[in-house]
ZABA-63094 format. One record per atom (N, C-alpha, C, O): residue in three letters; x, y, z. Coordinates in steps of 0.2 Angstrom, whole numbers, plus 5000, padded with zeros to 4 digits. Layout:
BEGIN
alaXYZ;...
This chain:
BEGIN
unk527152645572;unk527752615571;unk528352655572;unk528852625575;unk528452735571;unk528852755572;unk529152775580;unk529652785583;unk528452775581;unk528652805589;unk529052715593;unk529552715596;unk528752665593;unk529052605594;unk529852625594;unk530252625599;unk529952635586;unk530752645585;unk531052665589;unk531452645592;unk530752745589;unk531052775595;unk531152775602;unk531452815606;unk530752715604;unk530752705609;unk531052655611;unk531352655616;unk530952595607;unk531452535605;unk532252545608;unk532552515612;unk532352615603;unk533152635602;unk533352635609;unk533652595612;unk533052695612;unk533252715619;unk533052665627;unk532952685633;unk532952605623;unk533052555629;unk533452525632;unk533952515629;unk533552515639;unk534252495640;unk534552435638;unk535052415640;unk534152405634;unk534652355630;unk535152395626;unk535752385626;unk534852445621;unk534952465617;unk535352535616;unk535452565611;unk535552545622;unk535952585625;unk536452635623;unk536652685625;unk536852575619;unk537352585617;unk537152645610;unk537452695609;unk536652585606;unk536652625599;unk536152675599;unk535952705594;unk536052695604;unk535452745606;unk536052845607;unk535852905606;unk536552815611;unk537352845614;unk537852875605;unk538052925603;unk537752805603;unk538152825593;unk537752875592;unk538052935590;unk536952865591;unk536752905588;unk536552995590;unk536253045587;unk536852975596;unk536653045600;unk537153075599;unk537053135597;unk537853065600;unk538553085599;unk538653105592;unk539053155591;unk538353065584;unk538653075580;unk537953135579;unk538153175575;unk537453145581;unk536953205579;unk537653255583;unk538053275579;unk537653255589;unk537953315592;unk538753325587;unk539053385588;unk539053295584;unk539653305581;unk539553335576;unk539953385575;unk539153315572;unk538853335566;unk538453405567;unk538353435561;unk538253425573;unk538153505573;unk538853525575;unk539053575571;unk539153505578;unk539753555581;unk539953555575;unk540153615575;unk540153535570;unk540753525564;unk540153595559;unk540453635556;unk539653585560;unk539353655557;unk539353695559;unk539253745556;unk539453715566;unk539453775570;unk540253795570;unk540453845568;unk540753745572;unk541253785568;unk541753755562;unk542353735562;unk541253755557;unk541553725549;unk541753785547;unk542253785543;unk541653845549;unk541953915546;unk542553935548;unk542853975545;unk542653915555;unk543353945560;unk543853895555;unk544353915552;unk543653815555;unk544153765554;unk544353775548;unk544953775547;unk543753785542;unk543853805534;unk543753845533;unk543253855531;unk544053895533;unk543953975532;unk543853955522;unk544253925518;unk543254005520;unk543354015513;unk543254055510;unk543154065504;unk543054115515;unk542854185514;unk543354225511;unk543254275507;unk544054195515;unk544554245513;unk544954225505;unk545354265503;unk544754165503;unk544854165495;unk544254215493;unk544354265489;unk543854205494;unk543154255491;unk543254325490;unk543154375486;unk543654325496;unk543854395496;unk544254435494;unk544254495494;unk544754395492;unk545454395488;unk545254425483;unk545254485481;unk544854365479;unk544754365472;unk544054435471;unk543954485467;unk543754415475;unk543354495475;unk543554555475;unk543254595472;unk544154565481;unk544554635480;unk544854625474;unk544454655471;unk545354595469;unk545654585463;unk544954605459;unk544854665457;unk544454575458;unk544054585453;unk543954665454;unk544054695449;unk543654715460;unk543454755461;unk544354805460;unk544154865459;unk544754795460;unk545354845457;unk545154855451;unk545054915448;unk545154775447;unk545054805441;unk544654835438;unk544754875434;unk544054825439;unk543554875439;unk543754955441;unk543754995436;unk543954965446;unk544255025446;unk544655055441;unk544655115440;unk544955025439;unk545455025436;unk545255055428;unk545455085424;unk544655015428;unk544355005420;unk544055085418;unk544055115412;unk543655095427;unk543355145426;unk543755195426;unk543755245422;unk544055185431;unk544755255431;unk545055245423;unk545655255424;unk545055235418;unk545255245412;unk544655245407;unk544955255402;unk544155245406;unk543555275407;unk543555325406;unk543555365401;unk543555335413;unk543255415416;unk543755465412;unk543555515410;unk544555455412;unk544955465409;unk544755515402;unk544755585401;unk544655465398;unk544355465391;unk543555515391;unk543355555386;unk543255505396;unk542355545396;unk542755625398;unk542755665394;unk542955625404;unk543455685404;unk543655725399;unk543455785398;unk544055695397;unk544455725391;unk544155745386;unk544455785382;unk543455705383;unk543055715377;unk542855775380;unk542955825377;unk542555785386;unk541955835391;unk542455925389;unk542255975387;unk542955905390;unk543755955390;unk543655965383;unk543556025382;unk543655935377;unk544055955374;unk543455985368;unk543556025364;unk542655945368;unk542255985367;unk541956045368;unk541556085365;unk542456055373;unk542256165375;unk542756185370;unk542756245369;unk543056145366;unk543556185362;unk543156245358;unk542556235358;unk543456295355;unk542756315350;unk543156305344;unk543656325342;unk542456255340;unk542556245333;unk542656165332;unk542556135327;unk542756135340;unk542656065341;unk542056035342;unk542155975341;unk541456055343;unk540956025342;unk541055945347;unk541555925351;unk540455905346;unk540455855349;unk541355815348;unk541655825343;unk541555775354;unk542255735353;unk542155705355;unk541855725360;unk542255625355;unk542255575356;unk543355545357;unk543755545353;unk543355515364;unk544155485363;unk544355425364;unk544055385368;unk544655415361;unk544955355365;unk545755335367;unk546255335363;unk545855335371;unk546555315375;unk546855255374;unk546455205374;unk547355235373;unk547855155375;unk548255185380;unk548455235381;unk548455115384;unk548855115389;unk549455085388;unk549455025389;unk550055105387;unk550455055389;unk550555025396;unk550954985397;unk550255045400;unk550455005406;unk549555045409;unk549255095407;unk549555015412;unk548655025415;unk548955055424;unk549555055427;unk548455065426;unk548455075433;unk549055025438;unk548954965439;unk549455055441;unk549954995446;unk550055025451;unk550355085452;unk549854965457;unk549954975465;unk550654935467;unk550854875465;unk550954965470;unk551654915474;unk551454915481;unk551554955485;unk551354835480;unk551154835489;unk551954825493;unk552554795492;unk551754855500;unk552254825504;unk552554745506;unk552354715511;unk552754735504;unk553054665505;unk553754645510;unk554254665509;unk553554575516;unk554254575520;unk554354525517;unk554054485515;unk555054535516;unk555554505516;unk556154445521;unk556554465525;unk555954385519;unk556354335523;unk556854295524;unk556654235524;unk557454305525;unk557854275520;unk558454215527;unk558654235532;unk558554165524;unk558754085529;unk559354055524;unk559254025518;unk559854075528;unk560454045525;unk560553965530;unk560553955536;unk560753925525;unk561053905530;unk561653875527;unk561753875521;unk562253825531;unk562753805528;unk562753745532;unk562553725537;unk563153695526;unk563253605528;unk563953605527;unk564153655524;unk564453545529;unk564953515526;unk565053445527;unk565053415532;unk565053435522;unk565153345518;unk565853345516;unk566253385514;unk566053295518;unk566553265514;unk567253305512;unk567753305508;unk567053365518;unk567653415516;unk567453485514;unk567653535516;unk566853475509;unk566253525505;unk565953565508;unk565553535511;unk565853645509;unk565353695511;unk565153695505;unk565453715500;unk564153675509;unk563753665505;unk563453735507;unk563553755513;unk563053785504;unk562753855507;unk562053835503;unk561953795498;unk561553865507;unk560853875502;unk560553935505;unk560653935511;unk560253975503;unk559954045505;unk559354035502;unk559353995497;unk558554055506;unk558254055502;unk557754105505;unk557754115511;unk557454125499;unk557054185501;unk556254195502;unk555954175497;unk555954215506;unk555454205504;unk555054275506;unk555154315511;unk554654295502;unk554154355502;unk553454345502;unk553154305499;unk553154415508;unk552554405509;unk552154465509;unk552454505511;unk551654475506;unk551254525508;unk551054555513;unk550754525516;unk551154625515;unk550954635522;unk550154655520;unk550054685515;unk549754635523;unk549054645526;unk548954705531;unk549254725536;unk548354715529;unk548254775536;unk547454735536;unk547154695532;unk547054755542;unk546354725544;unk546054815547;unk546254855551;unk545554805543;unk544854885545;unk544554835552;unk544654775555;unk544054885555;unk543554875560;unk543254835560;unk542954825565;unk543154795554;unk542654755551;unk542954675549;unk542654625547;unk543354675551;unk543854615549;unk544154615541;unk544554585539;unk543754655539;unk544154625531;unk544954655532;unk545154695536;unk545254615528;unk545954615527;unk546154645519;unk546154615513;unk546354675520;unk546754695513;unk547554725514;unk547754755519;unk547954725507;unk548654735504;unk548654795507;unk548154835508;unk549554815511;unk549554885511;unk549854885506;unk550154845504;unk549754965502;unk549954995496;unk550455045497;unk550155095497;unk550955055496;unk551455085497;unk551655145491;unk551955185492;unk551455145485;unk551355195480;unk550855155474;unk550755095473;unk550455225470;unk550155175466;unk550355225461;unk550555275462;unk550355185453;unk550655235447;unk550355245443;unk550155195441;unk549955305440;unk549555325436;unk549555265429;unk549855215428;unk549155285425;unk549255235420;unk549555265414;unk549455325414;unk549855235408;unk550455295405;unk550155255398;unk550155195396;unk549755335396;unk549555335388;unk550055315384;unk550655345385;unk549855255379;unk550255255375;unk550055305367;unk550455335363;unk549355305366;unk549055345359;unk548555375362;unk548255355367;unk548255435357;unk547655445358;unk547355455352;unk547755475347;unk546555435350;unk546155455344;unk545755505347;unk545655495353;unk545555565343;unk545255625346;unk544655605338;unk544955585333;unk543955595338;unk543455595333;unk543155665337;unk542855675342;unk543255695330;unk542855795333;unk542655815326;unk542955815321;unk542055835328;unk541555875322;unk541855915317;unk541655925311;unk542355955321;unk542756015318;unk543455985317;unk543956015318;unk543355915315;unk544155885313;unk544255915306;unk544855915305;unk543955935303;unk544255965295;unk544656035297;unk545056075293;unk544556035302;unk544856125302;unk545556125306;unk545656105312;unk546056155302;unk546756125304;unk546656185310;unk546556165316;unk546756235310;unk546456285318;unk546156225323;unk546456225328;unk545656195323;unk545356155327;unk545956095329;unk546256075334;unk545956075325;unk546455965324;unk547156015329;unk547255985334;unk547456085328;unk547956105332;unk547956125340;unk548356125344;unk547356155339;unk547256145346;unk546956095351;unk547056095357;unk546556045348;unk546455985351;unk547255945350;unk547255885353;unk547655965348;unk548255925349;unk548755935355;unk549055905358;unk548656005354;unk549056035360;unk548856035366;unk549256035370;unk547956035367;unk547956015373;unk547855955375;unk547655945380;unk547955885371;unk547955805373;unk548855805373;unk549255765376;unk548955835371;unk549755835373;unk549855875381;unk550155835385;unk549755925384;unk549655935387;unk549355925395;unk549655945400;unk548755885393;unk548455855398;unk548855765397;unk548855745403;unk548955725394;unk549155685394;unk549955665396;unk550055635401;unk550455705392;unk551155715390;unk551355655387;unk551655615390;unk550855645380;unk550855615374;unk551055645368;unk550755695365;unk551655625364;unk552055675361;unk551655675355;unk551255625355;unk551455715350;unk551255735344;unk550955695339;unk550455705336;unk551455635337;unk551455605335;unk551255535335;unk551255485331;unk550955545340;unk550455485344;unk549755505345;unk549355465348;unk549655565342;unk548755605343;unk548455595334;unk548755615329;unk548055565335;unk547655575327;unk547155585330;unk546855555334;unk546955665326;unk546355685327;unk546055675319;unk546355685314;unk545455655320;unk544955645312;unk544255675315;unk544155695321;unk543955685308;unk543355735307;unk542755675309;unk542655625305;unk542255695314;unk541755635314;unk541155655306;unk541055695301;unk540755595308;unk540555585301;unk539955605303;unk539455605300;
C-alpha cells in the first residue's frame, strides 16, 4: 500500500502535489543547513560563557591570592600552620576599549532650535584565528584588599601576631588595623 502512495503521488495527474512536496523537503533542508548563518546563537553562548569563565578567574585569582599568602606566611618561624582569608573591596576590573559615537542634530519649529545629541557606545571586539570574538582590554586593576584574618598556630605569641602583621601589610598595603591575627585551636 505504501509503495502505491508513492507512486500514486508522482503521477502526472498528480503532479503538482508531488512538486509541493519536493520543494517543501528541499526548503526544509536548506533552512537546516543554513539555520546557523541566519540565527547565529553561539555568540550569546559565548558571551555568556566568556563572563562566566572571567569570573572564575577571577575567583581563582583571589583564591590563589589567600593559599599564597597562608604558603608565605607559614615559613614565618613560630607561625606554624596559617590559614587566611581576604575581603575585597573591589574584586578584579577590566576596562574594555570602547568607541564612541556621538549624532547631533538640529530642528526649527515655529521659530524654536530644537538640538538632540545622542550617544552611543560600543565595545570593540577583536576575533583570534579561530573565530572567537572577544572585548579588547585596555587595563585590568588588581583587586583592592579590604581586611585580612590571619588564623596561625603561634597566634598567642605577640613576636609571632607582629610579624605576621607586618608582612600582610607589606604584601597586601593593608593598614594595621585592618589585620586580625588569632591563635588557631
Amino acid at each position: 500500500m505504501q509503495k502505491d502512495f508513492w507512486r500514486d503521488l508522482f503521477r502526472p495527474e498528480n503532479k503538482k502535489t508531488g512538486n509541493n512536496i519536493l520543494l517543501a523537503l528541499l526548503i526544509g533542508v536548506l533552512l537546516l543547513v543554513l539555520g546557523k548563518t541566519f540565527f547565529p546563537t553561539e555568540e550569546k553562548a559565548e558571551e555568556i560563557n566568556t563572563e562566566q569563565k572571567t569570573a572564575a578567574v577571577q575567583n581563582l585569582s583571589e583564591q590563589g591570592m589567600e593559599g599564597r599568602m597562608a604558603e608565605i606566611l607559614s615559613k614565618i618561624q613560630g607561625a606554624g600552620q596559617v590559614d587566611v582569608m581576604l575581603t575585597f573591596r573591589i574584586s578584579t576590573e577590566s576596562v574594555l576599549a570602547q568607541e564612541e559615537k556621538t549624532e547631533e542634530s538640529r530642528s526649527q519649529e515655529n521659530g524654536k532650535t530644537n538640538e538632540n545629541l545622542q550617544k552611543e557606545t560600543t565595545v570593540v571586539m577583536t576575533e583570534d584565528g579561530n573565530g572567537k570574538t572577544s572585548p579588547v582590554i585596555l587595563t585590568e586593576h588588581s583587586p583592592q584588599v579590604e581586611g585580612v584574618v590571619i588564623v596561625a598556630e603561634g597566634g598567642d605569641n605577640a613576636v609571632v601576631c607582629n610579624a605576621l602583621s607586618n608582612a600582610a601589610q607589606a604584601l597586601l598595603d593593608v593598614p594595621a588595623h585592618k589585620i586580625a591575627i588569632l591563635k588557631m585551636k
